[in-house]
LOLOLUM-855946 format. One record per atom (N, C-alpha, C, O): residue in one letter; x, y, z negated. Coordinates in steps of 0.05 Angstrom, whole numbers, padded with zeros to 5 digits, always signed. Atoms other than C-alpha are relative to their C-alpha. Layout:
# LOLOLUM-855946
AXYZ ...
***
This chain:
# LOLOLUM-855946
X+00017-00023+00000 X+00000+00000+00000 X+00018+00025+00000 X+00037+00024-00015 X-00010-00013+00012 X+00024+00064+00005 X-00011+00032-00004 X-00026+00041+00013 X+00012-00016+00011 X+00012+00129-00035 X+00012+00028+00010 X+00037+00030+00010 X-00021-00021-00002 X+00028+00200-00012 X-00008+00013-00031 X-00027+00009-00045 X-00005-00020+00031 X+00042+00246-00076 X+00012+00025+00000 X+00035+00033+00005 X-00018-00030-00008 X+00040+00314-00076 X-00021+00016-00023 X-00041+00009-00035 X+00009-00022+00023 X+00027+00379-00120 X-00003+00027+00006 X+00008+00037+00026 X-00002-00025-00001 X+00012+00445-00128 X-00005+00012+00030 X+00012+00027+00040 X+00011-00011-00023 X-00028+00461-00060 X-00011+00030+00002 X-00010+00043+00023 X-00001-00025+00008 X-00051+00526-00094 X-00017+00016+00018 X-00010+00039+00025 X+00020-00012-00020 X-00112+00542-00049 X+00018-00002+00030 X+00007+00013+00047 X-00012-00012-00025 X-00062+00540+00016 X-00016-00018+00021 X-00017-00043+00018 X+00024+00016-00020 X-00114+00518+00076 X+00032-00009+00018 X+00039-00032+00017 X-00018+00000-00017 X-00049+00526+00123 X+00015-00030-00009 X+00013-00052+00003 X-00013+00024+00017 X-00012+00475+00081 X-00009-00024-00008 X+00006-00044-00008 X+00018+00023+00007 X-00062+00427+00060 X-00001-00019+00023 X+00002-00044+00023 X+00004+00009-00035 X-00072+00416+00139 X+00022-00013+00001 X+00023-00038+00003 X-00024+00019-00008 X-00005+00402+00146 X+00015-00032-00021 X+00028-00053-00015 X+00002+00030+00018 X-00002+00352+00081 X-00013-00016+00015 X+00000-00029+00032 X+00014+00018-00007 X-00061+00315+00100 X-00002-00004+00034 X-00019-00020+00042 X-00009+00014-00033 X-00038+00310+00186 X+00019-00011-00006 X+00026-00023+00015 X-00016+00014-00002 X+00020+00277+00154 X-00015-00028-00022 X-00009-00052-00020 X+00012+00031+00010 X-00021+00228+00108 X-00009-00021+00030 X-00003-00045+00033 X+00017+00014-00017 X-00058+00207+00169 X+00027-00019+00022 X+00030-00042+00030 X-00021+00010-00015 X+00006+00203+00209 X+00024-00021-00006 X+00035-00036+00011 X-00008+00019+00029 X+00045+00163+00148 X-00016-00029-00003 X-00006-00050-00010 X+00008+00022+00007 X-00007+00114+00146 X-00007-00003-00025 X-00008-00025-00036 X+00006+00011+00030 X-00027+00129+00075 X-00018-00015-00006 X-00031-00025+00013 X+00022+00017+00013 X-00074+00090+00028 X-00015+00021-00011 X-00038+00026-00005 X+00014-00013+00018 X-00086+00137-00022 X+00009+00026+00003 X+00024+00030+00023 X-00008-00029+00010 X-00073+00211-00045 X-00001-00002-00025 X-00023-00004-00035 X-00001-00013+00021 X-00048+00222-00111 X+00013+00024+00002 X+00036+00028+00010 X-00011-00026+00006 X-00054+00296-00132 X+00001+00009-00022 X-00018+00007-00037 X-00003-00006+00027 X-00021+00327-00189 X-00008+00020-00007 X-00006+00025-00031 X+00023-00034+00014 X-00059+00392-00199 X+00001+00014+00016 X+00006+00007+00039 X+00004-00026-00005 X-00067+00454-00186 X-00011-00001+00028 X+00006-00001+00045 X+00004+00010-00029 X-00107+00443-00120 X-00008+00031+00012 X-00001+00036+00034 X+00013-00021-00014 X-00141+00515-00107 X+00006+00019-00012 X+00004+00037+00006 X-00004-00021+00001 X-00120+00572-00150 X+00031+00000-00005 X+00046-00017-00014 X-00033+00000-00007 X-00054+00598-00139 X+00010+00008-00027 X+00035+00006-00024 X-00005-00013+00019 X-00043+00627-00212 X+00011+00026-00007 X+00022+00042+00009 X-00008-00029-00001 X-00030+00686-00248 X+00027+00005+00005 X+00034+00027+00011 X-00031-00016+00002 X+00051+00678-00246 X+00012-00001+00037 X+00034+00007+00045 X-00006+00007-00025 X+00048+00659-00170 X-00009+00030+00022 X-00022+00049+00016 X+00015-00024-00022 X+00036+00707-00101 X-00014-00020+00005 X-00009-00043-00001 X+00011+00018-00009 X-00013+00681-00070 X+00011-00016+00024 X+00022+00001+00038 X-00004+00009-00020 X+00004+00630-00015 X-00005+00001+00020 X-00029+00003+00020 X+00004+00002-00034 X+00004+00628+00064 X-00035-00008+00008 X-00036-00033+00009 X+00029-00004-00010 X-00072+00628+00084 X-00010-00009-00021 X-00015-00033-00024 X+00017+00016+00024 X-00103+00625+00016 X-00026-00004+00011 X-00035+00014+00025 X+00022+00003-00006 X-00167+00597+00029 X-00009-00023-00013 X-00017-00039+00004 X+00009+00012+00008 X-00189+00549-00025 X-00024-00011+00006 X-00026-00036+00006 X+00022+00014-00013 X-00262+00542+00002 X+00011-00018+00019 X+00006-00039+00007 X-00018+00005-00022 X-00220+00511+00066 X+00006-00025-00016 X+00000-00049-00012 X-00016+00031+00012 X-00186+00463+00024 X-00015-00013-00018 X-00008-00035-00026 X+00022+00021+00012 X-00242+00438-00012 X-00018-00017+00014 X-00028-00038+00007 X+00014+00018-00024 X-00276+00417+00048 X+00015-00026+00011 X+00003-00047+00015 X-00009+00013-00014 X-00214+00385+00077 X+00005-00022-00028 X-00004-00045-00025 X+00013+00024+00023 X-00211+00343+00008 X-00015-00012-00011 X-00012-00034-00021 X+00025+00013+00004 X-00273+00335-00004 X-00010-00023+00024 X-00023-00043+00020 X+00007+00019-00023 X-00278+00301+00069 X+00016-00026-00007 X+00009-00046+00006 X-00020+00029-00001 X-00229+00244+00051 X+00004-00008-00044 X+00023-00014-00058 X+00000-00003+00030 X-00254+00243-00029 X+00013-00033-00010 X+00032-00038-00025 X-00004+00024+00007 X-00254+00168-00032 X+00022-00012+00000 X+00024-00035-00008 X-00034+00005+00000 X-00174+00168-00021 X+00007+00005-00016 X+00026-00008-00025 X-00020-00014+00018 X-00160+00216-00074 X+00001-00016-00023 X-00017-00033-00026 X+00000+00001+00024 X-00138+00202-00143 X+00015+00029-00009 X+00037+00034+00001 X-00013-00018+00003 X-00125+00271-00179 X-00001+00005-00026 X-00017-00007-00040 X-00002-00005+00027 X-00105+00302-00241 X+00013+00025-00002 X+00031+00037+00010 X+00004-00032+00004 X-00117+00362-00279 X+00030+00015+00006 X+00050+00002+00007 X-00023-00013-00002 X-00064+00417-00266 X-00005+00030-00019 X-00027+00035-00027 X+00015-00010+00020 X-00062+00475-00311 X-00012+00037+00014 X-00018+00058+00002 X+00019-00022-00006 X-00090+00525-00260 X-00025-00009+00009 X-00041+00008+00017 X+00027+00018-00005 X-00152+00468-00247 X-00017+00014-00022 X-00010+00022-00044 X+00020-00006+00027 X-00211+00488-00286 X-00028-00007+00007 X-00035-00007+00031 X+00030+00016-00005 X-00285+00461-00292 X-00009+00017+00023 X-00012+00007+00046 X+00020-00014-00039 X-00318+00514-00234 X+00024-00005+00018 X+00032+00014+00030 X-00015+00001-00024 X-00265+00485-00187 X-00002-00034+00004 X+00002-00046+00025 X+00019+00019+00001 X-00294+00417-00213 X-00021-00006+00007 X-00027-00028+00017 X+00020+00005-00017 X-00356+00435-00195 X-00001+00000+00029 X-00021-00010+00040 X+00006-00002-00042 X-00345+00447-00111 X+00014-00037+00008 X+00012-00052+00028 X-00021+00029-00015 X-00296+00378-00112 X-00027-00018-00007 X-00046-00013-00022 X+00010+00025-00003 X-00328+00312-00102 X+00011-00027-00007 X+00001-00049-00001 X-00020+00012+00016 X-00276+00277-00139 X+00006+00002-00020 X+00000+00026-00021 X-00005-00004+00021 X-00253+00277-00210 X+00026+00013+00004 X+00041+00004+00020 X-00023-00010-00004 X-00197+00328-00220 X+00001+00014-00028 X+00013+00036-00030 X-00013-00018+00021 X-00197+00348-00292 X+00014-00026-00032 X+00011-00023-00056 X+00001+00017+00022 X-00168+00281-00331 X+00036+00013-00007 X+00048+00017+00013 X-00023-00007+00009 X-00098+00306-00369 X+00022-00025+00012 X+00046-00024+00007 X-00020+00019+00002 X-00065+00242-00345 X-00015-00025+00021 X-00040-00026+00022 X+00015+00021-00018 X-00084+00182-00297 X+00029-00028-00003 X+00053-00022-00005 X-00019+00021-00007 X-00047+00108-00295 X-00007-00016+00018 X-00031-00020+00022 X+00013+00014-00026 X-00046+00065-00235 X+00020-00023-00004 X+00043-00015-00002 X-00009+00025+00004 X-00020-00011-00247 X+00007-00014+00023 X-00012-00027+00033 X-00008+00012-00018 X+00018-00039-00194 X+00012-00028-00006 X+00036-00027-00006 X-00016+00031+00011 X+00040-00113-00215 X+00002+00001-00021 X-00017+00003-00037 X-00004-00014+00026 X+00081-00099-00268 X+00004+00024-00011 X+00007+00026-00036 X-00005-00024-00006 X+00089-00032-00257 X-00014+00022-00016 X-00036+00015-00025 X+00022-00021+00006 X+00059+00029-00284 X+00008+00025+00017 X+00031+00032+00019 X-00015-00029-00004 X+00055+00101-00250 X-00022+00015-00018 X-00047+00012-00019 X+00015-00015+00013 X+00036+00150-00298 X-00010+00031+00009 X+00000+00043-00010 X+00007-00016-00021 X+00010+00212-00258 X-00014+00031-00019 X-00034+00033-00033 X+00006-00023+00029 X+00008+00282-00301 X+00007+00026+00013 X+00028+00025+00026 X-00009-00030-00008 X+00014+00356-00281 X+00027+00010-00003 X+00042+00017+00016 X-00030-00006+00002 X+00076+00373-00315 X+00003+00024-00028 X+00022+00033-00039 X-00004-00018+00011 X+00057+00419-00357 X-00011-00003-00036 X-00007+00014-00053 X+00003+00009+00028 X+00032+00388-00424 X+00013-00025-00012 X+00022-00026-00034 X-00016+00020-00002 X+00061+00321-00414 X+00018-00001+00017 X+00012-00002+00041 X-00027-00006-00010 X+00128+00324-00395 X+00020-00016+00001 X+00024-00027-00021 X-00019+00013+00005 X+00194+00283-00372 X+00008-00010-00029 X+00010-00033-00038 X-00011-00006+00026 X+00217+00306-00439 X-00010-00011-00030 X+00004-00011-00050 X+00014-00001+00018 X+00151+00284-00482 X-00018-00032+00010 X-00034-00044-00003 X+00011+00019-00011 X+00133+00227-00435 X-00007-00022-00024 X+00002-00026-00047 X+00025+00033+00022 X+00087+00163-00470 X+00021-00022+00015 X+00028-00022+00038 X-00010+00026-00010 X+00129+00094-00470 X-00003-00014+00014 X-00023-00028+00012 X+00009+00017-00029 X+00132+00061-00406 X+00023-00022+00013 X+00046-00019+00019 X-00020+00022-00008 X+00155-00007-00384 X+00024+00003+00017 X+00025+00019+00036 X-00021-00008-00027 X+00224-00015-00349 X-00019+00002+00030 X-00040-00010+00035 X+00008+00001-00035 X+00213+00003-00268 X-00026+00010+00005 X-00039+00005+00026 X+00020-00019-00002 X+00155+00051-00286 X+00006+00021+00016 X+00029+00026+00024 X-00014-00030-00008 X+00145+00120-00255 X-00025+00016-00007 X-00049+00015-00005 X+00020-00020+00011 X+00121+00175-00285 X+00012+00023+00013 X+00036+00029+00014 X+00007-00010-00018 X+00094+00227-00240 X-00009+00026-00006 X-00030+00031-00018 X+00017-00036+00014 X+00086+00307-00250 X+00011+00014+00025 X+00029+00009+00042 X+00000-00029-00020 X+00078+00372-00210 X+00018+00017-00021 X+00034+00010-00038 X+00002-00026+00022 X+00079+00443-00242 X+00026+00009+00003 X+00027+00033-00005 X-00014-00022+00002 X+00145+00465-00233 X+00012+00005+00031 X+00034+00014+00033 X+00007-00010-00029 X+00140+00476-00160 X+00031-00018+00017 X+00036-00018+00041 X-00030+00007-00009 X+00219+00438-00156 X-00005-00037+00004 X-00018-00052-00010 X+00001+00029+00002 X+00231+00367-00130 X+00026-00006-00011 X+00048+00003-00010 X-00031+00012+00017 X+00272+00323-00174 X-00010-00035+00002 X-00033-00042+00004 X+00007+00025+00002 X+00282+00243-00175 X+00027-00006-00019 X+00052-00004-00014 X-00022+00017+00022 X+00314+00212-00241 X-00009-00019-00015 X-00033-00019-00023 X+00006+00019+00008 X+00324+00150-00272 X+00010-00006-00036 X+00033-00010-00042 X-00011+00005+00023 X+00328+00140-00349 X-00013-00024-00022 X-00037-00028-00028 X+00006+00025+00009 X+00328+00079-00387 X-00018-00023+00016 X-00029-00041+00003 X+00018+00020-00015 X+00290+00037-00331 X-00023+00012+00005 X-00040+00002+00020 X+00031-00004-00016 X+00232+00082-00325 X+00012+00022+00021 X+00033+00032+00013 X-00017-00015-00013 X+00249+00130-00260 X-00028+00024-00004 X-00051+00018-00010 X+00008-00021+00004 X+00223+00204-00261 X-00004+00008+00031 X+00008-00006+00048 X+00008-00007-00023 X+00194+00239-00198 X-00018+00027+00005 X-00036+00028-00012 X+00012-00020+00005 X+00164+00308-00181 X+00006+00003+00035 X+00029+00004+00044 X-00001-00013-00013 X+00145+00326-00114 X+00009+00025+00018 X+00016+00028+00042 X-00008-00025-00009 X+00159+00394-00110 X-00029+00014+00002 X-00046+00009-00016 X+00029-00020+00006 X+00095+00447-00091 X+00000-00005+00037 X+00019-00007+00052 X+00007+00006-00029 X+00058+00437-00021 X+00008+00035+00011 X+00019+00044+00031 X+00003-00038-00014 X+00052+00518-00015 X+00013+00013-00014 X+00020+00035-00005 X-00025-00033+00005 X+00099+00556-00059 X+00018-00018-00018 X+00015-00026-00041 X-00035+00017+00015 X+00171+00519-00072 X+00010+00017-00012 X+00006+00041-00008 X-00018-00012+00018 X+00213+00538-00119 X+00033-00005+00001 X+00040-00027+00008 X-00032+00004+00006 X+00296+00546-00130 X+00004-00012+00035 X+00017-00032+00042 X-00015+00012-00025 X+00303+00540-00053 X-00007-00026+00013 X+00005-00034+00033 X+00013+00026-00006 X+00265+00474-00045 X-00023+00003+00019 X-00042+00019+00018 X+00027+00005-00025 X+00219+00452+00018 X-00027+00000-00010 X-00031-00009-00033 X+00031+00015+00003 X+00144+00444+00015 X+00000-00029+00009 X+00002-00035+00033 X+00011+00029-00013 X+00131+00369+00017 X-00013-00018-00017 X-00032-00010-00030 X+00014+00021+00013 X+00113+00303-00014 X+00006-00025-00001 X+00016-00034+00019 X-00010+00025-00002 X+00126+00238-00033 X-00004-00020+00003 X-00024-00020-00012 X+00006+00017-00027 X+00117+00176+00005 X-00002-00026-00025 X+00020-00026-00035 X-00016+00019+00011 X+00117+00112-00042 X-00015-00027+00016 X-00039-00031+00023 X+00015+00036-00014 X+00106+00035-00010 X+00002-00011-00017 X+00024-00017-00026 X-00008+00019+00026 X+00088-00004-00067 X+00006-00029+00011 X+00013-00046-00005 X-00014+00030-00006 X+00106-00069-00025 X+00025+00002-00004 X+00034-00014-00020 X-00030-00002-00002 X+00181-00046-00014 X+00002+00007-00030 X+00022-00004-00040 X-00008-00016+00021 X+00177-00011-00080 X+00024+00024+00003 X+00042+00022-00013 X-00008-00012-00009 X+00209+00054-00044 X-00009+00024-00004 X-00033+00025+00002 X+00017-00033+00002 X+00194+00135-00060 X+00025+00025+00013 X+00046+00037+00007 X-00023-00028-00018 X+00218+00182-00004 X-00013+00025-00008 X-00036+00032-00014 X+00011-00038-00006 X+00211+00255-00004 X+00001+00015+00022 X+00023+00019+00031 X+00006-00008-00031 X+00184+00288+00061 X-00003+00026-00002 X-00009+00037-00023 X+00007-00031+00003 X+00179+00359+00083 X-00026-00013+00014 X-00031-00036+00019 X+00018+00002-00009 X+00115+00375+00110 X+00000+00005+00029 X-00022+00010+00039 X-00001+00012-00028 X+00141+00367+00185 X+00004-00035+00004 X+00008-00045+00026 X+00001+00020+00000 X+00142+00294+00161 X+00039-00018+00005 X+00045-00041+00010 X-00029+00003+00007 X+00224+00294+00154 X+00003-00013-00020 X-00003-00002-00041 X-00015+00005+00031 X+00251+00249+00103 X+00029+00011-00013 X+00052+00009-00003 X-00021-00011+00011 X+00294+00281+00059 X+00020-00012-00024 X+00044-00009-00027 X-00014+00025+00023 X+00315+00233+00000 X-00020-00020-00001 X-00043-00013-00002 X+00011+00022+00004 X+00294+00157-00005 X+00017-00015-00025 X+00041-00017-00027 X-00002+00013+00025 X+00296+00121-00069 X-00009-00034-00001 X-00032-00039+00003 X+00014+00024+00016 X+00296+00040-00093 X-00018-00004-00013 X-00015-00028-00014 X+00012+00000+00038 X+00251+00039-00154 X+00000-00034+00001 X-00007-00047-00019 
***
């Protein structure tokens, strides 16, 4: 199966488009999203064609793919237009033996993470930077932000095949940029 994983879309219609023409083109299964899907926040500019109505439609059209979780510019009236659940603090998804733990970034953290079997991955947005690390057997992973990167980092997303057990990171022209074992 495999999952794309991405964060921090931040209302961008422009962006979203180009995520989800590369799910289609990828061959995903699913969408897991780690927050923040439509408002851009107060510490942010706003992003490249904000247009959150726009990107609720184009999510809402493919709901039955998503799995998402809260982010901490998500909030219940952005609950009400989705057609999907998008306000749980935390989501787990059981692959074999596996766990991925799937979290915003911003309450539960690398740093504060919940005990998780060797060859887990626990999964956050929120600080707009992609990073991939491995400590004590569980490996760490963060996207980066679909619409406003941070520290010089691309817009993209990350790719995982839970058959190979593999997590690339793609720009959003569908470039891989780092591929990982897990």
């Amino acid at each position: 199966m495999k999952f794309m994983i991405a964060s921090d879309l931040h209302g961008s219609a422009h962006f979203t488009k180009q995520l989800l023409a590369q799910f289609e083109e990828k061959s995903c299964d699913k969408l897991l999203l780690l927050g923040d899907l439509l408002y851009h926040g107060a510490r942010n500019d706003l992003p490249g064609s904000y247009a959150p109505k726009e990107v609720t439609a184009m999510l809402n059209g493919m709901s039955e793919k998503i799995l998402c979780v809260r982010g901490n510019c998500d909030s219940e009236v952005d609950q009400m237009v989705m057609e999907f659940p998008i306000m749980a603090p935390y989501s787990q998804v059981i692959i074999g033996d596996r766990t991925l733990f799937l979290t915003h970034g911003h309450a539960i953290t690398p740093e504060n993470a919940p005990k998780l079997p060797k060859g887990s991955l626990f999964l956050s947005g929120h600080t707009h930077v992609p990073t991939f690390t491995e400590k004590e057997g569980v490996f760490y992973a963060n996207p980066g932000s679909v619409s406003i990167p941070k520290c010089g980092s691309e817009r993209g997303f990350l790719l995982l095949d839970s058959d190979a057990m593999t997590l690339s990171r793609f720009d959003l022209a569908g470039n891989m940029l780092e591929n990982h074992q897990i």
